[in-house]
C-alpha positions as CSV (number, residue, x, y, z in Angstrom):
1,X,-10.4,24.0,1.9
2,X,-6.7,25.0,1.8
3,X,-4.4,24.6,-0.9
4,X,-2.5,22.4,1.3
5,X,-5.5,20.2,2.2
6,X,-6.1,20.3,-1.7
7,X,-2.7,19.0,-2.1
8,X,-3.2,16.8,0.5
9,X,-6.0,15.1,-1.0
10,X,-5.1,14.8,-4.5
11,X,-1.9,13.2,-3.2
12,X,-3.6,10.5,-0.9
13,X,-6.4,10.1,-4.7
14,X,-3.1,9.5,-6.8
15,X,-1.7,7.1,-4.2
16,X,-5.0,5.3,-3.5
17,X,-5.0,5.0,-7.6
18,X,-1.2,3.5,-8.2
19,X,-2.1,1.5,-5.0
20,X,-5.3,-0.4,-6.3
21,X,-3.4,-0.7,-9.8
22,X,-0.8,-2.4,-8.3
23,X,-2.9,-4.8,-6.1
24,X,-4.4,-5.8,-9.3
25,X,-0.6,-6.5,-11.4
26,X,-0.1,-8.1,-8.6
27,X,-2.9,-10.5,-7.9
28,X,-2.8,-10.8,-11.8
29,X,1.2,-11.9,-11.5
30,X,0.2,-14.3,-8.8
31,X,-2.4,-16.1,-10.8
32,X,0.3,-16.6,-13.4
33,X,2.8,-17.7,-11.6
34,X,0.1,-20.1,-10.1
35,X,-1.1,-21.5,-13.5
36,X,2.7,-22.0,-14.7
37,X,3.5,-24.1,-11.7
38,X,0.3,-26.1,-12.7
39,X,1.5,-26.7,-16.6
40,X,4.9,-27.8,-15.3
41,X,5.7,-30.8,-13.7
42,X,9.5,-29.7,-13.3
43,X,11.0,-30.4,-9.6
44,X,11.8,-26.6,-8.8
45,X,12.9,-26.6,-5.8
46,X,16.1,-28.3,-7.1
47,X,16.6,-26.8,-10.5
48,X,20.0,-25.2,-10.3
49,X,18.7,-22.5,-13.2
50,X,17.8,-19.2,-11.3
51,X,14.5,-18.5,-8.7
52,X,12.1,-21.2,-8.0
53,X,8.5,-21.2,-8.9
54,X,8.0,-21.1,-4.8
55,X,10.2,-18.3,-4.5
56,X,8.3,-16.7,-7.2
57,X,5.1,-17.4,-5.6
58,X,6.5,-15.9,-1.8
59,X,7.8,-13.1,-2.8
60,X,4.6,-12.5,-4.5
61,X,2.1,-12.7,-2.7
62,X,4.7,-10.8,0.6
63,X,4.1,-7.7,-2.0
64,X,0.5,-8.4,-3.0
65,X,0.0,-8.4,1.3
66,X,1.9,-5.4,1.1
67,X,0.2,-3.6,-1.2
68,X,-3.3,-4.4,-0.1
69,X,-2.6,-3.4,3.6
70,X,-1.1,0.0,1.6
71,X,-4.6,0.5,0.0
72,X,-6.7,-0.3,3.3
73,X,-4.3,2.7,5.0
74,X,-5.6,4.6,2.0
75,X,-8.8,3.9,2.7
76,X,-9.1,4.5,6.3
77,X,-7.3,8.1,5.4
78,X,-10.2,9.3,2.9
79,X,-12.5,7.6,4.9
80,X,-10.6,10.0,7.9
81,X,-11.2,13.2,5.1
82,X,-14.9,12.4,4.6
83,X,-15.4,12.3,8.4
84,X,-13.2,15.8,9.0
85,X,-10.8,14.0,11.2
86,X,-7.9,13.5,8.8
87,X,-5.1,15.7,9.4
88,X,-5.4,15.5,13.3
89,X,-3.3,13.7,15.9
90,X,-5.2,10.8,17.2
91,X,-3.3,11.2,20.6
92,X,-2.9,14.8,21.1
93,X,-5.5,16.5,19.2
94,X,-3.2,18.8,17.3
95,X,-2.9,19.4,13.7
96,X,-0.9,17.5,11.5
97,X,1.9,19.5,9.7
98,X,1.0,19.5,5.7
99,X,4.6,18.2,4.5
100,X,4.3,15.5,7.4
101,X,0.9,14.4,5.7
102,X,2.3,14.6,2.2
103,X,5.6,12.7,3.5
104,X,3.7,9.8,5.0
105,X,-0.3,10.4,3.6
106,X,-2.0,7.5,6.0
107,X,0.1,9.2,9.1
108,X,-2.5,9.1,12.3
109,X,0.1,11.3,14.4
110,X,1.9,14.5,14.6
111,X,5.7,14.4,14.5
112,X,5.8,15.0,18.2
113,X,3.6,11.9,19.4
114,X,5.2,9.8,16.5
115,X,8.7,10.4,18.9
């Protein structure tokens, strides 16, 4: 193994990490917001006072998706690394370039397919 692979992989370990952690703010966020709306029996959707509960809840769980489709990408890319394949252009064969990996870790193509 390379440096760069090394780099590589303790990259995509650190992002798979802050990924999972914030999948699980998140969810934890969501519940809460979930709960409050349950303990109040307030019309949001016309209180003049800031963000709805709804809006709240939306925006929410649109980053909680988000994050959760991040971690699956991580996944699939160790997944990739166990199986030797990671690092390689899924169209063209080629290698991936090291600071094209480290700029986008869960990349599947080299720079020139990706154009």
């Amino acid at each position: 193994m390379s440096p760069d692979d090394q780099q590589v992989r303790t990259a995509l370990a650190a992002d798979r990490a802050a990924t999972a952690e914030r999948v699980a703010a998140l969810t934890r966020d969501l519940e809460a917001i979930v709960e409050a709306s349950r303990l109040v029996a307030t019309d949001d959707e016309h209180d003049p006072e800031g963000s709805t509960i709804a809006f709240e809840r939306s925006q929410t769980t649109t980053l909680l998706a988000d994050a959760r489709r991040r971690l699956a990408e991580l996944d699939q890319a160790l997944v990739r690394v166990e199986a030797g394949s990671y690092g390689r252009c899924e169209t063209c064969g080629r290698p991936i370039a090291t600071e094209r990996l480290l700029a986008r870790l869960t990349t599947r193509t080299c720079i020139d397919c990706a154009s």
